[in-house]
Backbone bond lengths (Angstrom), bond angles and torsions (degrees), N, CA, C in turn:
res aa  C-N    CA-C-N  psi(-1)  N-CA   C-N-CA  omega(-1)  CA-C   N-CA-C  phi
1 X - - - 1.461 - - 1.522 108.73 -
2 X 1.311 106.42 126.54 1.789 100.19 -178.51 1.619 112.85 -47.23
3 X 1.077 119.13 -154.00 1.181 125.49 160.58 2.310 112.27 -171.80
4 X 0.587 136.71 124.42 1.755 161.99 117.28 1.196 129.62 -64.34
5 X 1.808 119.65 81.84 1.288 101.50 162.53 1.523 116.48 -64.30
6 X 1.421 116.38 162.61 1.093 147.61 161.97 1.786 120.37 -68.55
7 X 1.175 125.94 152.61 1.068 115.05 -176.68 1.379 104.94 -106.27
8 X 1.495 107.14 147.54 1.513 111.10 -149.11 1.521 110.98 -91.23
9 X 1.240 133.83 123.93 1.697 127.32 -132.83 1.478 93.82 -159.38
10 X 1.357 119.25 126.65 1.694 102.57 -174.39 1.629 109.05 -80.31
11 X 1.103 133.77 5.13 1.455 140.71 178.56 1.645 110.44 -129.77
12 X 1.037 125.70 -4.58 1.499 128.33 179.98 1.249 108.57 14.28
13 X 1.490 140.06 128.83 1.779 126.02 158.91 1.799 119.92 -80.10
14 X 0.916 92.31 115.91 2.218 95.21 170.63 1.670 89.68 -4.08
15 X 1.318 105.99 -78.09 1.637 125.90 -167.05 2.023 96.83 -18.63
16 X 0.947 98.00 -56.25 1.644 112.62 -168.50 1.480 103.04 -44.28
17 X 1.519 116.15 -42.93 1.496 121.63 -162.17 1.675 111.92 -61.94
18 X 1.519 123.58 -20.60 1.136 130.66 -112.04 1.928 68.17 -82.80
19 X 1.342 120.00 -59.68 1.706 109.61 -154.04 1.278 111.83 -57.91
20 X 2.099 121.12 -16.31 1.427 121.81 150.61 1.196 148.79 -57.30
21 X 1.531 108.65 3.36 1.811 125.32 -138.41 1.468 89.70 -66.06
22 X 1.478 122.57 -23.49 1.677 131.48 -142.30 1.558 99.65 -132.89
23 X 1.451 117.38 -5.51 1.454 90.06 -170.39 1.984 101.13 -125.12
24 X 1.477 105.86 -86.70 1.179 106.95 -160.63 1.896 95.50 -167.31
25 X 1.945 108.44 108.11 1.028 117.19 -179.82 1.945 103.75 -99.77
26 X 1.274 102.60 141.92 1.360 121.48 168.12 1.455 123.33 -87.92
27 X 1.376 153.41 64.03 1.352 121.73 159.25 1.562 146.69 -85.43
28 X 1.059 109.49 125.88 1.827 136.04 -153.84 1.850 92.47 -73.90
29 X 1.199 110.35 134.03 1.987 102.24 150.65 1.619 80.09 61.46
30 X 1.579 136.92 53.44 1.479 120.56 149.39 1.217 110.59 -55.04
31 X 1.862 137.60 -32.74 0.961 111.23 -143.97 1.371 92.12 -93.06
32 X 1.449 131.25 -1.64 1.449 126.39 177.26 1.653 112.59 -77.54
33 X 1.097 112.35 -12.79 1.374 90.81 179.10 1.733 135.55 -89.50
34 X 1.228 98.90 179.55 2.171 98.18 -150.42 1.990 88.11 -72.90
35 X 1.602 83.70 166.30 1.601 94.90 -173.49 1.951 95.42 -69.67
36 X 1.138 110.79 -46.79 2.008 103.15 166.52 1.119 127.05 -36.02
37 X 1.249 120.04 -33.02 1.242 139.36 164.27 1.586 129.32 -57.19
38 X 1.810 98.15 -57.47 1.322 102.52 -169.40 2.016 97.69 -74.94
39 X 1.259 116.92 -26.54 1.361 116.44 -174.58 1.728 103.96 -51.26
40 X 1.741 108.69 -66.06 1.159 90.34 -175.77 2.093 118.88 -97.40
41 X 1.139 92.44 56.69 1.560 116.54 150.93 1.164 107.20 -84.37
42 X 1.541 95.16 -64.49 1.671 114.37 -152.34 1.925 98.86 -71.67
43 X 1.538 132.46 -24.45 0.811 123.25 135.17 1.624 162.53 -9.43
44 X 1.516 96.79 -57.08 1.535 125.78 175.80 1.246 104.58 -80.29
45 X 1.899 109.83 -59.29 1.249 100.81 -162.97 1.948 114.28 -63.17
46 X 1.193 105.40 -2.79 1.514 123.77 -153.37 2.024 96.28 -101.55
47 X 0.883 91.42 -41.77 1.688 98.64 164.66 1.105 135.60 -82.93
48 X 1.304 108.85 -51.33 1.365 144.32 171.24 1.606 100.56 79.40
49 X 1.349 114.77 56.62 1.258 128.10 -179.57 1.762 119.00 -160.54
50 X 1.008 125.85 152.17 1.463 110.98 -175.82 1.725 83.98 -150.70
51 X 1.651 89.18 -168.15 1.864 101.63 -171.94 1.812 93.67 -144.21
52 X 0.741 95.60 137.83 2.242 112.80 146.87 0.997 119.29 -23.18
53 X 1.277 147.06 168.31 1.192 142.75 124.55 1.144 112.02 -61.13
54 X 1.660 127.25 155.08 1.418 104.90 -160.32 1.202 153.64 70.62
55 X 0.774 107.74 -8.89 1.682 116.09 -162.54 1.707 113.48 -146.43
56 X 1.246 99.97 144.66 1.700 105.40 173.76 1.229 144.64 -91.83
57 X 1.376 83.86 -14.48 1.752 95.70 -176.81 1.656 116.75 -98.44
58 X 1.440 100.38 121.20 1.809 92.02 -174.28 1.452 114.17 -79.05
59 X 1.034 113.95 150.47 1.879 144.90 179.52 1.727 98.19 -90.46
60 X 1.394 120.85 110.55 1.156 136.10 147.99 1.484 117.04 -19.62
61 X 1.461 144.72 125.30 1.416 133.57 179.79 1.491 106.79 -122.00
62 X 1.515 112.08 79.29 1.560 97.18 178.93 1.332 111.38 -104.55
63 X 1.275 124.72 34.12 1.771 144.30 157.85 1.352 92.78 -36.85
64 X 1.734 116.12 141.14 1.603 120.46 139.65 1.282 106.90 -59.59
65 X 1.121 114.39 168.89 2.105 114.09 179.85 1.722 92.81 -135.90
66 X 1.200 116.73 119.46 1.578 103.78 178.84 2.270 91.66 -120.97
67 X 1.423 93.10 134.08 1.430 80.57 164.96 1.368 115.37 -128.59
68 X 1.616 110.93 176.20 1.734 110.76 -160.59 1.653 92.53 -126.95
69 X 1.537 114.32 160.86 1.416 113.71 166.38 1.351 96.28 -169.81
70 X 1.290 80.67 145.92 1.967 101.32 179.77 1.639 94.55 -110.05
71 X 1.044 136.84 25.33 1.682 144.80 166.31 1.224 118.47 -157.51
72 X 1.806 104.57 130.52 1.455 121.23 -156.94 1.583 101.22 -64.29
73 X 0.983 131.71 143.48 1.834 132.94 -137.79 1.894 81.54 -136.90
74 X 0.847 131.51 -11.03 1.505 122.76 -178.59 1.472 94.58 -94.45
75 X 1.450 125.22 -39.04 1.438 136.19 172.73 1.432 113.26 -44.03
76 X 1.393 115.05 -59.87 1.381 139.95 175.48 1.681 100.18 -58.12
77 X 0.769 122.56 -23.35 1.809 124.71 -160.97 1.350 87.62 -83.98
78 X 0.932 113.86 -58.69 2.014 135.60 -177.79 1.390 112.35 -30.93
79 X 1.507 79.88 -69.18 1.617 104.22 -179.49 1.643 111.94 -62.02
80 X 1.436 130.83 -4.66 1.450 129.99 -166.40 1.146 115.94 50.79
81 X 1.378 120.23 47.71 1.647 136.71 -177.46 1.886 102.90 -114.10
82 X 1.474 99.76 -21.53 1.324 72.59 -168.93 1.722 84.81 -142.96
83 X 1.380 111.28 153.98 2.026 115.87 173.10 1.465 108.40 -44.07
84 X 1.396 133.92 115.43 1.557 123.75 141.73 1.166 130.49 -50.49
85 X 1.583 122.11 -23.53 1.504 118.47 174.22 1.411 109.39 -92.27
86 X 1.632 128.69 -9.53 1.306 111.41 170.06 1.727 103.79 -97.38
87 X 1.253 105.42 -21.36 1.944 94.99 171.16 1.338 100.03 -63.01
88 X 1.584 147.65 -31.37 0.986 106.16 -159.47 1.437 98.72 -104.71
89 X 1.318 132.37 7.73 1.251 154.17 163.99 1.998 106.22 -52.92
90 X 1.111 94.03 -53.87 1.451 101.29 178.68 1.329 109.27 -95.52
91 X 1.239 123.29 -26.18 1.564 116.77 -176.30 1.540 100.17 -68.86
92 X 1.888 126.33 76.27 1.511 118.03 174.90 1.917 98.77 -103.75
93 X 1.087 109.40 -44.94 1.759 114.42 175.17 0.991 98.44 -110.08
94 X 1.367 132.82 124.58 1.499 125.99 151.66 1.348 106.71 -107.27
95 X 1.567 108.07 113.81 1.990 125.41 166.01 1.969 102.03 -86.39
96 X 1.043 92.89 139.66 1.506 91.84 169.49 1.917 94.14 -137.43
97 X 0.623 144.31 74.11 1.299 154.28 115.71 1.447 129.30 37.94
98 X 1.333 135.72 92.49 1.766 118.65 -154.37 1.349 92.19 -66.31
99 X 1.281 85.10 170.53 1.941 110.66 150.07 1.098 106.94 -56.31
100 X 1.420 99.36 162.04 2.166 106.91 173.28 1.509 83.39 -73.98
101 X 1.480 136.99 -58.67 1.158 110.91 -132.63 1.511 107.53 -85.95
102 X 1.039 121.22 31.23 1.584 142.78 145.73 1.436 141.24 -113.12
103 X 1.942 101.96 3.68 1.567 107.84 138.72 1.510 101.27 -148.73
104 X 1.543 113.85 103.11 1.096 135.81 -154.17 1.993 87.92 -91.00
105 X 1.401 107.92 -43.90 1.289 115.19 -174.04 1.993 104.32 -52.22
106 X 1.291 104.71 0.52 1.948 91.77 169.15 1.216 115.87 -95.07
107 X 1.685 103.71 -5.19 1.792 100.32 -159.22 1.490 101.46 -62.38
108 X 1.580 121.84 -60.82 1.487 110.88 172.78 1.006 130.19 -23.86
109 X 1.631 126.07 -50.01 1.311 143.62 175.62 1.485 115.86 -56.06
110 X 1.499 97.90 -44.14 1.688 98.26 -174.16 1.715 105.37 -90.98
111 X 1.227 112.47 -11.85 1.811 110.26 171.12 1.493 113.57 -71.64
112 X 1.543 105.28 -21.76 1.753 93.85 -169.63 1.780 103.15 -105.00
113 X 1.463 106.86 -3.64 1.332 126.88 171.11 1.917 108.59 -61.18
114 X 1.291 99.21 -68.44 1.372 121.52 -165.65 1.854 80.86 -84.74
115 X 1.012 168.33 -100.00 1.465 141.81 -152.97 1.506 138.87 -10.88
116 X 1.733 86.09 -43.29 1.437 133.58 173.50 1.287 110.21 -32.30
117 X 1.528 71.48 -83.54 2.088 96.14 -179.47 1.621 106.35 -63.24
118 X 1.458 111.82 -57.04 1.372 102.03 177.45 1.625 124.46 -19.41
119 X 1.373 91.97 -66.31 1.838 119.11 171.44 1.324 116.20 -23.00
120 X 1.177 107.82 -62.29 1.369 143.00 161.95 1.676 102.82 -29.87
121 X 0.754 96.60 -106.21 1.517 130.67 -179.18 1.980 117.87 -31.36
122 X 1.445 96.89 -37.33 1.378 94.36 177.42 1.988 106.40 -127.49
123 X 1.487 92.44 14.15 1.567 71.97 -177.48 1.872 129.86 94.94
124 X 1.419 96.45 0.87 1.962 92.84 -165.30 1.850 95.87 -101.87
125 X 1.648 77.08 -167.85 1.710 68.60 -167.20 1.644 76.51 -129.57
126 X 1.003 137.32 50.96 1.578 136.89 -178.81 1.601 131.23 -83.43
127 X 1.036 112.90 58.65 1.531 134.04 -162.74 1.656 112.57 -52.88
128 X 1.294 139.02 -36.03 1.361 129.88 148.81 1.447 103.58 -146.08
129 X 1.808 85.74 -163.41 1.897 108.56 169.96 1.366 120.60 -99.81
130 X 1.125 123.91 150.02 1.181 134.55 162.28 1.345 106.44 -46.32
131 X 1.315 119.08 145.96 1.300 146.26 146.47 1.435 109.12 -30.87
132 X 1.208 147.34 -50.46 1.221 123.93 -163.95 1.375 103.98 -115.76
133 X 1.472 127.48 5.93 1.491 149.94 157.35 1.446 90.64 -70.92
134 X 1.208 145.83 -94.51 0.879 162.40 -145.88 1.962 110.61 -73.37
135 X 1.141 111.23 -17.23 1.342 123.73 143.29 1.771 126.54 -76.79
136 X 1.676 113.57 -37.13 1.498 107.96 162.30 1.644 123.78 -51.83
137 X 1.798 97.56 -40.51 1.265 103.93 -168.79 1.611 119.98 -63.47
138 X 1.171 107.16 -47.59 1.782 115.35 163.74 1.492 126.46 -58.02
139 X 1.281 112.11 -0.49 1.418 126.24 -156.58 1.918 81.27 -128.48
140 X 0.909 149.07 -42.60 1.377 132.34 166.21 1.372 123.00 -92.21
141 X 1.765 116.20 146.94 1.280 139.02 -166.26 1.190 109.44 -80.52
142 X 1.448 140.98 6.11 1.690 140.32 163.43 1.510 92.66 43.99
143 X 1.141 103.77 76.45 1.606 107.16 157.69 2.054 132.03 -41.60
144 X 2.203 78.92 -38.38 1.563 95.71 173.00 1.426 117.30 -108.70
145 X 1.588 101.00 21.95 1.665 105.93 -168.35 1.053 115.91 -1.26
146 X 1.346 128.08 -159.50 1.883 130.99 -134.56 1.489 109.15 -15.41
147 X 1.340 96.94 -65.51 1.378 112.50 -163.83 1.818 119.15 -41.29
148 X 1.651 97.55 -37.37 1.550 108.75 -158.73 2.014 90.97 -84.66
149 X 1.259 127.33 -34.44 1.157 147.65 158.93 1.600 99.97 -21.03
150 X 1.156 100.94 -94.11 1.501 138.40 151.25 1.505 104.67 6.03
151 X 1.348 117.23 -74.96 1.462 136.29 -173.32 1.589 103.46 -78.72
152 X 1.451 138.19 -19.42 1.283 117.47 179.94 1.245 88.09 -107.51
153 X 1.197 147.46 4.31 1.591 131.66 160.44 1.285 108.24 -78.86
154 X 1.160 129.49 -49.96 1.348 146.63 -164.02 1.987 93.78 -60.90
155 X 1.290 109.05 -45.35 1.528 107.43 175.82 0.938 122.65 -87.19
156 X 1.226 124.46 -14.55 1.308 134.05 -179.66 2.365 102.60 -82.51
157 X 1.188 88.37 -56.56 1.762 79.52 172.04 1.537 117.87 -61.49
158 X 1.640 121.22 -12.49 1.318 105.14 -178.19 1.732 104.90 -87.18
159 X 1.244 97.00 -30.39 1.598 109.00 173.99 1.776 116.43 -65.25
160 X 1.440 97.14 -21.58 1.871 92.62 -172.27 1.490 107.36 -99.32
161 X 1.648 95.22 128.62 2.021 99.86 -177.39 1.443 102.22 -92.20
162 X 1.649 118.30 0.79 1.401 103.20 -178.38 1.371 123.94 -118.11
163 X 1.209 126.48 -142.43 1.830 108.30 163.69 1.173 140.52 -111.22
164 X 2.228 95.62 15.79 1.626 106.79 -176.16 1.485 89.58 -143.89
165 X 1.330 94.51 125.42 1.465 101.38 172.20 1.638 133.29 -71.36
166 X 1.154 110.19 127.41 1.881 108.01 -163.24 1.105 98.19 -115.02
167 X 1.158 109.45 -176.89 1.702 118.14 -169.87 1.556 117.89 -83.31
168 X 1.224 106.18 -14.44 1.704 119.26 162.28 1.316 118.31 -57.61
169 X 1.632 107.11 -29.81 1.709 101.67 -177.55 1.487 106.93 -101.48
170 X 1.254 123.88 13.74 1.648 129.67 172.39 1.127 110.78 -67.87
171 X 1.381 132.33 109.81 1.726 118.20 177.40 1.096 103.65 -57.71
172 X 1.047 140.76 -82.97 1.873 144.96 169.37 0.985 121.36 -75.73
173 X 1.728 103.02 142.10 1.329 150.06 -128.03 1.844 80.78 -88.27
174 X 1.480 114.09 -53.53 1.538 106.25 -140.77 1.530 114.78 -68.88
175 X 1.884 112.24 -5.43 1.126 104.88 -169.55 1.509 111.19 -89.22
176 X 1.251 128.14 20.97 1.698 142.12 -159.27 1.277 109.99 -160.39
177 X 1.469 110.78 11.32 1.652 130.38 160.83 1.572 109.50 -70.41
178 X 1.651 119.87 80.32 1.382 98.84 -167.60 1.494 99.16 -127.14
179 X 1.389 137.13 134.29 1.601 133.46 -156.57 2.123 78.11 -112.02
180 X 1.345 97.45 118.10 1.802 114.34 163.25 1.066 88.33 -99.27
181 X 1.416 103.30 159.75 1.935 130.19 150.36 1.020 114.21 -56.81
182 X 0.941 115.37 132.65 1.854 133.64 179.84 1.440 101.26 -58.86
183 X 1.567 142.18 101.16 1.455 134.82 -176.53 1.913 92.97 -70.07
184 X 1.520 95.88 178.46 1.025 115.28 165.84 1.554 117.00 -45.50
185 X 1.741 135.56 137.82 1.583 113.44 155.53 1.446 95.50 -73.13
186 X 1.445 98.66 146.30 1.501 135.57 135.54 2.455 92.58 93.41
187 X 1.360 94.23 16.29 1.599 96.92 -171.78 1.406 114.42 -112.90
188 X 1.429 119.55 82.58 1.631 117.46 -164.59 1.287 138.50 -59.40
189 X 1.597 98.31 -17.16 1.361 126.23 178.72 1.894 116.45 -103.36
190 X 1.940 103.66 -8.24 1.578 82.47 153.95 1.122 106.09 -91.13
191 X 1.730 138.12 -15.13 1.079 129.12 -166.01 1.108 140.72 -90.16
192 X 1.747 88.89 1.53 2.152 111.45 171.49 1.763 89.35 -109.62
193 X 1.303 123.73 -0.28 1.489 107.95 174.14 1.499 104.57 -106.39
194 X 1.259 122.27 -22.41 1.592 118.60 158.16 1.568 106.06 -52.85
195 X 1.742 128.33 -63.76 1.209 116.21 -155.32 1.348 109.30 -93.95
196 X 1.383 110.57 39.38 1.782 113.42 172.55 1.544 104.20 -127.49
197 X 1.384 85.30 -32.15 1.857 74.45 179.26 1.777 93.10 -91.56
198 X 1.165 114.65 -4.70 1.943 98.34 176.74 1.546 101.04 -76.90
199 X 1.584 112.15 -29.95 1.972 106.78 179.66 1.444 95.20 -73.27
200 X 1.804 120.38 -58.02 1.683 93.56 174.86 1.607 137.75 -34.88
201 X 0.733 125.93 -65.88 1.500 149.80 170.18 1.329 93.13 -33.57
202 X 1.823 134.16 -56.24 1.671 127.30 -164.72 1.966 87.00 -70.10
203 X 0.713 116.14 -35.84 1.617 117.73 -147.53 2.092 95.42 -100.02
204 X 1.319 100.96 24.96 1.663 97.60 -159.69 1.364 134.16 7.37
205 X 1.413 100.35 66.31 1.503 120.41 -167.44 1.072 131.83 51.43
206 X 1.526 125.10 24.00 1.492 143.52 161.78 1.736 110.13 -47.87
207 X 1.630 109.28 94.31 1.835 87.32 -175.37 1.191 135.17 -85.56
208 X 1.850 106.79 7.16 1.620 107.73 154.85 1.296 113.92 -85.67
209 X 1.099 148.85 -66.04 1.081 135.85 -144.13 2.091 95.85 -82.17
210 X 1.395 127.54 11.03 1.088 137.84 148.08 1.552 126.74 -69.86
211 X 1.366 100.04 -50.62 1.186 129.15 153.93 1.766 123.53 -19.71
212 X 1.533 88.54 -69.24 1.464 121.75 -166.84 1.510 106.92 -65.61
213 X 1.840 100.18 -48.18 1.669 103.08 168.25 1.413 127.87 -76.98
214 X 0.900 94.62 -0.25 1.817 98.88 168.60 1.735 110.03 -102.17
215 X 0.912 105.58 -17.45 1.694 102.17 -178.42 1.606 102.79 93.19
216 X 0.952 136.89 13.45 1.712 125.83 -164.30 1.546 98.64 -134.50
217 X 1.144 96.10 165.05 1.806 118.46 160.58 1.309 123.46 -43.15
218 X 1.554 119.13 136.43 1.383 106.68 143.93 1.890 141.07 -6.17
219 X 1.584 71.95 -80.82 1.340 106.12 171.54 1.604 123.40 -35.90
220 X 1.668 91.90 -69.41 1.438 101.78 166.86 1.711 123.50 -41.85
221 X 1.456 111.55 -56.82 1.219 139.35 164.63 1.483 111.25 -22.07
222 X 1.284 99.44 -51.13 1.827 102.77 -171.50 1.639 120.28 -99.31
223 X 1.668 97.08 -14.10 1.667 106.98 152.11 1.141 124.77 -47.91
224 X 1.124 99.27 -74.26 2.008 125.82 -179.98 1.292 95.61 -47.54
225 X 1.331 127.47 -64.51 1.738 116.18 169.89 1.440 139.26 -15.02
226 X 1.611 97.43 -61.45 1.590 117.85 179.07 1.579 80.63 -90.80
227 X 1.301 158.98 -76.17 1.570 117.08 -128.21 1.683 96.06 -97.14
228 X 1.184 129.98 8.21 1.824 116.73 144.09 1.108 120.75 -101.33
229 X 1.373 119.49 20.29 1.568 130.39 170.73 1.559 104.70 45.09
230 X 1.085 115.36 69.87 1.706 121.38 176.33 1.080 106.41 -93.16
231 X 1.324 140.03 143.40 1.610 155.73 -163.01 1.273 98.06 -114.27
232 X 1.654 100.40 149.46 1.309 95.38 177.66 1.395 111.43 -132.49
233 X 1.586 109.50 117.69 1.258 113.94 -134.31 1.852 93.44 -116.78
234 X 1.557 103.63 32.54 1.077 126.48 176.31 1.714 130.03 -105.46
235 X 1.528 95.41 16.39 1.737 112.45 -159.20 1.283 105.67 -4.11
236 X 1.425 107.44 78.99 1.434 128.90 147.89 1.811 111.37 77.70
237 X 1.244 118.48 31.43 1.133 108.68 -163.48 1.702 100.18 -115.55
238 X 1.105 128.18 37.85 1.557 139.20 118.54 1.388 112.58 -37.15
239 X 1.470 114.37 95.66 1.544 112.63 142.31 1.142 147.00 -38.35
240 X 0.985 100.94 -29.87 1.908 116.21 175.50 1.214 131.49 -110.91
């Protein structure tokens, strides 16, 4: 089935749907929109037909309808803020979606995602993060997950003149706010075995995406392990 999102509008008009009639409509902030609104929602989806402005003749709507909300909409139902017969109209799958900082293992995925587009979008040629960028990021709880992600990449590529992003082009400080163990003075080898087992430990001993924040191999990864004798104080909870 094709798909066209829609652009996300707290009143959208029927009229708008028309290049969706066949594929797959998006609405963003459902729970923001006006009670006029939700009536003739609950309308369409109830017909499965709508009209133009103007015009008399209705347009067939056999669009999927997927909607999004950043506010609990059964709450709102309660409260007589929002239709009970169109919440339960739309309530057919309900996904609720973790936090990042409860699958930390996408951030890689979603950094070379959003670079991507960045790339795209402004022109750079910015191919990843630094190693110890890319170690802050797994090491913080994204209060605004995706989204906040999202927004320090997006500033971070307008800020970066080169093709790996460092911690110079981070607008804010807090995402590279990271307190290590004090290694040994003057001991070089407790002080790369402090900050490998401090990325193990953020990454609960995951040894790719450990891997990934160190800049090195697998391989390498599991060297350095056995010859600084690092413990793994993770009883076994490496995925991989």
């Amino acid at each position: 089935m094709p798909t066209a999102p829609s652009q996300a509008r707290s009143n959208p008009a029927p009229a708008s749907w028309k290049p969706v009639a066949r594929g797959t409509v998006l609405l963003d902030k459902i729970g923001d929109i006006s009670p006029t609104f939700q009536q003739r929602l609950l309308r369409v989806i109830e017909e499965r037909r709508f009209q133009r402005v103007g015009e008399n003749t209705s347009i067939p709507m056999e669009a999927r309808i997927i909607v999004a909300s950043n506010r609990d909409l059964a709450q709102l139902v309660r409260q007589g803020r929002f239709r009970q017969d169109l919440y339960y109209r739309l309530k057919v799958v309900d996904l609720h979606p973790p936090p990042l900082r409860e699958r930390k293992e996408d951030i890689p995925l979603l950094v070379r995602h959003f670079l991507a587009l960045f790339n795209r979008e402004l022109k750079k040629g910015v191919t990843d993060a630094a190693p110890d960028v890319l170690d802050a990021f797994l090491r913080r709880d994204w209060p605004g997950n995706v989204r906040e992600l999202k927004h320090v990449l997006e500033c971070a590529c307008v800020n970066c003149a080169r093709s790996v992003i460092t911690a110079d082009d981070i607008p804010h400080a807090p995402p590279l706010e990271i307190q290590r163990p004090a290694p040994a003075a003057g001991d070089p080898k407790s002080a790369e075995a402090a900050r490998i087992l401090d990325v193990l430990q953020s990454t609960r001993w995951d040894k790719s995406l450990t891997a990934k924040a160190l800049g090195i191999s697998r391989q390498t990864l599991y060297r350095k392990i056995r010859d600084l004798e690092i413990k793994d104080d993770c009883n076994g909870c490496d995925s991989l």
